[in-house]
Backbone as JSON Lines, residues from 0, in Angstrom:
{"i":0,"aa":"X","n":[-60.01,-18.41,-37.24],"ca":[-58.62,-18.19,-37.61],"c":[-57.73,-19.19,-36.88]}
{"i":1,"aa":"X","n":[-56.96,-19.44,-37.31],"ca":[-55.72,-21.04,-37.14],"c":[-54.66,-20.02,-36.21]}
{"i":2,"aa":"X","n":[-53.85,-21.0,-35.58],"ca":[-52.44,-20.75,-35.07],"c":[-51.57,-20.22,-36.01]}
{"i":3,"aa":"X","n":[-51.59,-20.77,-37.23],"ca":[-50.22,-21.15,-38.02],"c":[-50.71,-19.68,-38.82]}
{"i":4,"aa":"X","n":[-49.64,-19.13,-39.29],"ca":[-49.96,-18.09,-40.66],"c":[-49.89,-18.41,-41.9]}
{"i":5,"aa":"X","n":[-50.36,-17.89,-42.96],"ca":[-50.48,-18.63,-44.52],"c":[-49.35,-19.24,-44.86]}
{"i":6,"aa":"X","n":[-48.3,-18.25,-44.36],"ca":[-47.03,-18.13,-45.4],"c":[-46.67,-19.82,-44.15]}
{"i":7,"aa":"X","n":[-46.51,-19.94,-42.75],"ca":[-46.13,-21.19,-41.92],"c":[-46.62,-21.95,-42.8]}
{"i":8,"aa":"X","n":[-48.39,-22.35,-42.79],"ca":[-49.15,-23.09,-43.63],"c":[-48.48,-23.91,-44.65]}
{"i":9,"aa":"X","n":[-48.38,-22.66,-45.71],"ca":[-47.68,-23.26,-46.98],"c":[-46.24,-23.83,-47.07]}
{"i":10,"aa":"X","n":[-45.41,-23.43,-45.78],"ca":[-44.1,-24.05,-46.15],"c":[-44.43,-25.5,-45.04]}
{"i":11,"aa":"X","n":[-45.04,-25.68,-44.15],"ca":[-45.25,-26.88,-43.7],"c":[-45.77,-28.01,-44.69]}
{"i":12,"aa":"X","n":[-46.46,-27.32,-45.19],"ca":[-47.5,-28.15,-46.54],"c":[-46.02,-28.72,-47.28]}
{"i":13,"aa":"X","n":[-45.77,-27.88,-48.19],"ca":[-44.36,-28.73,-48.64],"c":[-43.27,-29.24,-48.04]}
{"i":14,"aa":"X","n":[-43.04,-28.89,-46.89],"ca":[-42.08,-29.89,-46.03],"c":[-42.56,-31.32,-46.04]}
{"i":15,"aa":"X","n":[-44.32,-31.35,-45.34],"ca":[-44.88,-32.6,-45.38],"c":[-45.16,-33.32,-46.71]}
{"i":16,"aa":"X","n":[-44.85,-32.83,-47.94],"ca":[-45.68,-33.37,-48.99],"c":[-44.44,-34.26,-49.03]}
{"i":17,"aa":"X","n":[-42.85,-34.28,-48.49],"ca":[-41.79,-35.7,-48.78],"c":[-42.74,-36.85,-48.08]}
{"i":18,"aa":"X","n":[-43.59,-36.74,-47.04],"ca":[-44.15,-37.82,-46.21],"c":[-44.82,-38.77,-47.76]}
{"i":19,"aa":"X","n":[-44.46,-40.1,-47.18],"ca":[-45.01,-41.16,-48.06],"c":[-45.93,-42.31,-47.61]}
{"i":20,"aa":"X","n":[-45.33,-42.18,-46.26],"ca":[-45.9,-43.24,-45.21],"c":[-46.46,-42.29,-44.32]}
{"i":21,"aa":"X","n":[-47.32,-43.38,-43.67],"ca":[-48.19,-42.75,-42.27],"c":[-46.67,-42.36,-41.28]}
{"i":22,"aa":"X","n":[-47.53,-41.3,-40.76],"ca":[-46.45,-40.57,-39.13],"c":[-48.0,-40.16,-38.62]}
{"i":23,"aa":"X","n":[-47.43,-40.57,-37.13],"ca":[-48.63,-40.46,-35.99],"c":[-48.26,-39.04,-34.98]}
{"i":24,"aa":"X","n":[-48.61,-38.46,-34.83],"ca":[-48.13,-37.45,-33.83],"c":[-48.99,-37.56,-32.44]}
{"i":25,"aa":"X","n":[-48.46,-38.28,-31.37],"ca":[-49.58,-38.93,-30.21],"c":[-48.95,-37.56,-29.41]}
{"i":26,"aa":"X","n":[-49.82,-37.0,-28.68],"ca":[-50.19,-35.43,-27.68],"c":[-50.51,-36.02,-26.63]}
{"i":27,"aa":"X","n":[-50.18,-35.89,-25.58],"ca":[-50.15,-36.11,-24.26],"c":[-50.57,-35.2,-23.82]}
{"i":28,"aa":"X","n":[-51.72,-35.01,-23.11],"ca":[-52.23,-33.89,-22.36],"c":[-53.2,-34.54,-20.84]}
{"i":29,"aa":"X","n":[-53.58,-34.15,-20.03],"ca":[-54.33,-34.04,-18.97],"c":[-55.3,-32.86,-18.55]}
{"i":30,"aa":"X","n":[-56.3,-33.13,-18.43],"ca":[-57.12,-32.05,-17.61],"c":[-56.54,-31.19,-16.63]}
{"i":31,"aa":"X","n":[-55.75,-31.51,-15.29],"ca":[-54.98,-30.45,-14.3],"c":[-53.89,-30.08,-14.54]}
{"i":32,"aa":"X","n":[-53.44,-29.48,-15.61],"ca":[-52.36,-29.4,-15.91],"c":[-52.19,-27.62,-16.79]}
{"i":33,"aa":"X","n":[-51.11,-27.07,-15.58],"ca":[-51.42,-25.84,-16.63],"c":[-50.4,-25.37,-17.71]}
{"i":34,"aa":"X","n":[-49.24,-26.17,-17.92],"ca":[-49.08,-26.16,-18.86],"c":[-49.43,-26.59,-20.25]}
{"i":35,"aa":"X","n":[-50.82,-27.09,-20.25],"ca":[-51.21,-28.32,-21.36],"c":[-52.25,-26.85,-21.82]}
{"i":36,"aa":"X","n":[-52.34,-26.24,-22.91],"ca":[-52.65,-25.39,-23.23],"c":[-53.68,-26.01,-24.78]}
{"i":37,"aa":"X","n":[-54.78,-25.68,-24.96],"ca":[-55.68,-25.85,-26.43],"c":[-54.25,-25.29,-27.57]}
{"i":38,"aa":"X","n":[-54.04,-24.47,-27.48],"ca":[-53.03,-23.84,-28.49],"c":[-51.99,-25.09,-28.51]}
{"i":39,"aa":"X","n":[-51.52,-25.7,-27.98],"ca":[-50.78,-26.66,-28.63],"c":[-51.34,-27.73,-29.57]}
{"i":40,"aa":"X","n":[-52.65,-28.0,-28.46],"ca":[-53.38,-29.25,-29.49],"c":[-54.15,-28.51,-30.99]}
{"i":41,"aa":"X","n":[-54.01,-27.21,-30.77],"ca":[-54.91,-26.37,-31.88],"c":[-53.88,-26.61,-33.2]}
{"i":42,"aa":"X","n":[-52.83,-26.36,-32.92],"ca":[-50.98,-26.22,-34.04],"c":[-50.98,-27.37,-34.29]}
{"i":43,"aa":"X","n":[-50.93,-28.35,-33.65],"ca":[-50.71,-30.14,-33.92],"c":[-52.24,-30.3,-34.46]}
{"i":44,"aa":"X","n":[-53.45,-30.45,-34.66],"ca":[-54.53,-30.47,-35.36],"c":[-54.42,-29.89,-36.7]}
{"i":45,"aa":"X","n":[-53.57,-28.24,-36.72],"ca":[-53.56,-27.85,-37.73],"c":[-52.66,-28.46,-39.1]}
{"i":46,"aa":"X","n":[-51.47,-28.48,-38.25],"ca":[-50.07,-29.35,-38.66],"c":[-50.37,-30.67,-39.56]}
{"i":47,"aa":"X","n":[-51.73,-31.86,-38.95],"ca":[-52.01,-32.9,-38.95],"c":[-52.93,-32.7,-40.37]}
{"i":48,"aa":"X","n":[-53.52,-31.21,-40.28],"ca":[-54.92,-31.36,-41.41],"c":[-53.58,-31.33,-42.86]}
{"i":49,"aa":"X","n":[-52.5,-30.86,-42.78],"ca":[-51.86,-30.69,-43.92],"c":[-51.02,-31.79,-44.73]}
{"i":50,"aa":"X","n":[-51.32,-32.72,-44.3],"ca":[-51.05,-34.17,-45.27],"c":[-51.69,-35.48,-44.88]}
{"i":51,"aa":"X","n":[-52.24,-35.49,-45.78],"ca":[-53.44,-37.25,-45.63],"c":[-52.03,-38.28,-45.18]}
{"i":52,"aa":"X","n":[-51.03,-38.03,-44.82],"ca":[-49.62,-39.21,-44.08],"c":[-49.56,-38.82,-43.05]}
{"i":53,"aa":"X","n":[-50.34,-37.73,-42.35],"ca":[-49.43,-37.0,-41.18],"c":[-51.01,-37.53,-40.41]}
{"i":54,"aa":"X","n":[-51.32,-37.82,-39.32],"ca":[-52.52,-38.21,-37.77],"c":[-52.13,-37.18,-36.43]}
{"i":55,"aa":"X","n":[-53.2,-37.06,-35.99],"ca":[-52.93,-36.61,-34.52],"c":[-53.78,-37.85,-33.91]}
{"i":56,"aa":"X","n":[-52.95,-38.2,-32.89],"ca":[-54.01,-39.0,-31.46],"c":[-53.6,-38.45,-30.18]}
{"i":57,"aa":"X","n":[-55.09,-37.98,-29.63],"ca":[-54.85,-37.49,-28.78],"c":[-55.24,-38.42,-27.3]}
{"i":58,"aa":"X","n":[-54.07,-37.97,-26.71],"ca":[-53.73,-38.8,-25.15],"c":[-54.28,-38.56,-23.76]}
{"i":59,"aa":"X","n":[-55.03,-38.82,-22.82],"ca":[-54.94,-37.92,-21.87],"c":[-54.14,-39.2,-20.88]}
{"i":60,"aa":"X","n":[-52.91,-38.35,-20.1],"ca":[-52.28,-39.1,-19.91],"c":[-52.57,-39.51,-18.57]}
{"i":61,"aa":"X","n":[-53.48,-39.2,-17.27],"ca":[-54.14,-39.89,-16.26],"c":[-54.93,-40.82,-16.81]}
{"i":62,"aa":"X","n":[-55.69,-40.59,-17.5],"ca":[-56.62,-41.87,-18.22],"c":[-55.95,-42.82,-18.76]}
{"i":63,"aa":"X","n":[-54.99,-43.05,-19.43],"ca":[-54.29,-44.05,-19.88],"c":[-52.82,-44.04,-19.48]}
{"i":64,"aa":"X","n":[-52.43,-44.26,-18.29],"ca":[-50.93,-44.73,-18.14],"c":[-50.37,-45.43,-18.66]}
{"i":65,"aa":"X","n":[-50.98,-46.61,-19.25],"ca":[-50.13,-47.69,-19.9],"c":[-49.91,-47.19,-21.02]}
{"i":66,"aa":"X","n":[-50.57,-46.62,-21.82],"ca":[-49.87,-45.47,-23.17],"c":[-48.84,-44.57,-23.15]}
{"i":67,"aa":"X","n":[-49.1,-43.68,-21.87],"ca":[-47.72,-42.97,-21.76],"c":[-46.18,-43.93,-21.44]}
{"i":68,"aa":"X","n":[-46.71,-44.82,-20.46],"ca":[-45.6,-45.43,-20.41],"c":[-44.96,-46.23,-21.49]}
{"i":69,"aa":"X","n":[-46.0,-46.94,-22.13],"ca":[-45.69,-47.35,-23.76],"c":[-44.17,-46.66,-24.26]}
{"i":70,"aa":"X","n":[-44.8,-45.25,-24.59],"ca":[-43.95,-44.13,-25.32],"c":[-42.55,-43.88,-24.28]}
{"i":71,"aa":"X","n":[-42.99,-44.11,-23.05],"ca":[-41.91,-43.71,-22.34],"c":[-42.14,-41.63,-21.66]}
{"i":72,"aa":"X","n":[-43.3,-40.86,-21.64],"ca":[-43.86,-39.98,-21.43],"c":[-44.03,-40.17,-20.08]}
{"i":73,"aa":"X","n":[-43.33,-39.32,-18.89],"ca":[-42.98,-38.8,-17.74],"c":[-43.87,-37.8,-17.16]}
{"i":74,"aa":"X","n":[-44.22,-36.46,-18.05],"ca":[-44.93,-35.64,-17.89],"c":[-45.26,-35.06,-18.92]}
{"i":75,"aa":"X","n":[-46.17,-34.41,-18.83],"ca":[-47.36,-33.62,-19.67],"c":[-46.9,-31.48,-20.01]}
{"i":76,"aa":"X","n":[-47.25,-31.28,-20.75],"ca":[-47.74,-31.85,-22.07],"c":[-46.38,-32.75,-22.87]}
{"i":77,"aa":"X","n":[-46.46,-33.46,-23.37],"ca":[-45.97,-34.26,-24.21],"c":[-46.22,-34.38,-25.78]}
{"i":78,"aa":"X","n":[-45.1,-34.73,-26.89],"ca":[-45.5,-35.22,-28.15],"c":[-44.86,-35.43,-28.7]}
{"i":79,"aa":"X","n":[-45.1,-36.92,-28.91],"ca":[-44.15,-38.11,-29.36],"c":[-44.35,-38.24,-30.72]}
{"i":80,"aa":"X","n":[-43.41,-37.95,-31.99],"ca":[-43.8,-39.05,-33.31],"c":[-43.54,-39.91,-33.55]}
């Protein structure tokens, strides 16, 4: 069973179906971190499966600093489109 409920599901689905172009949704997360919770990356995975325009990439933001800083990402959890 998903985060989202049918009825969320279906109105996200048509919100996203205006998307025409790619949108990236980059997640910033870390291993020691207790606000960085699966349930966020679970909603943004789900969010992502509902239009072939919409991506998740996922970040861990000790492993790659030069990415967060890229985006401009301070602290975790994070999510930039």
């Amino acid at each position: 069973m998903g985060i989202m409920k049918r009825t969320d599901r279906e109105r996200a689905r048509h919100r996203l179906a205006s998307l025409h172009s790619p949108v990236t949704l980059v997640h910033f997360t870390q291993e020691r971190c207790w606000l960085c919770t699966d349930r966020a990356r679970s909603l943004l995975e789900e969010l992502a499966a509902e239009s072939r325009h919409l991506s998740l990439h996922l970040v861990d933001f000790a492993a790659e600093p030069e990415t967060a800083e890229r985006f401009g990402v301070t602290q975790v959890p994070a999510t930039v489109i």
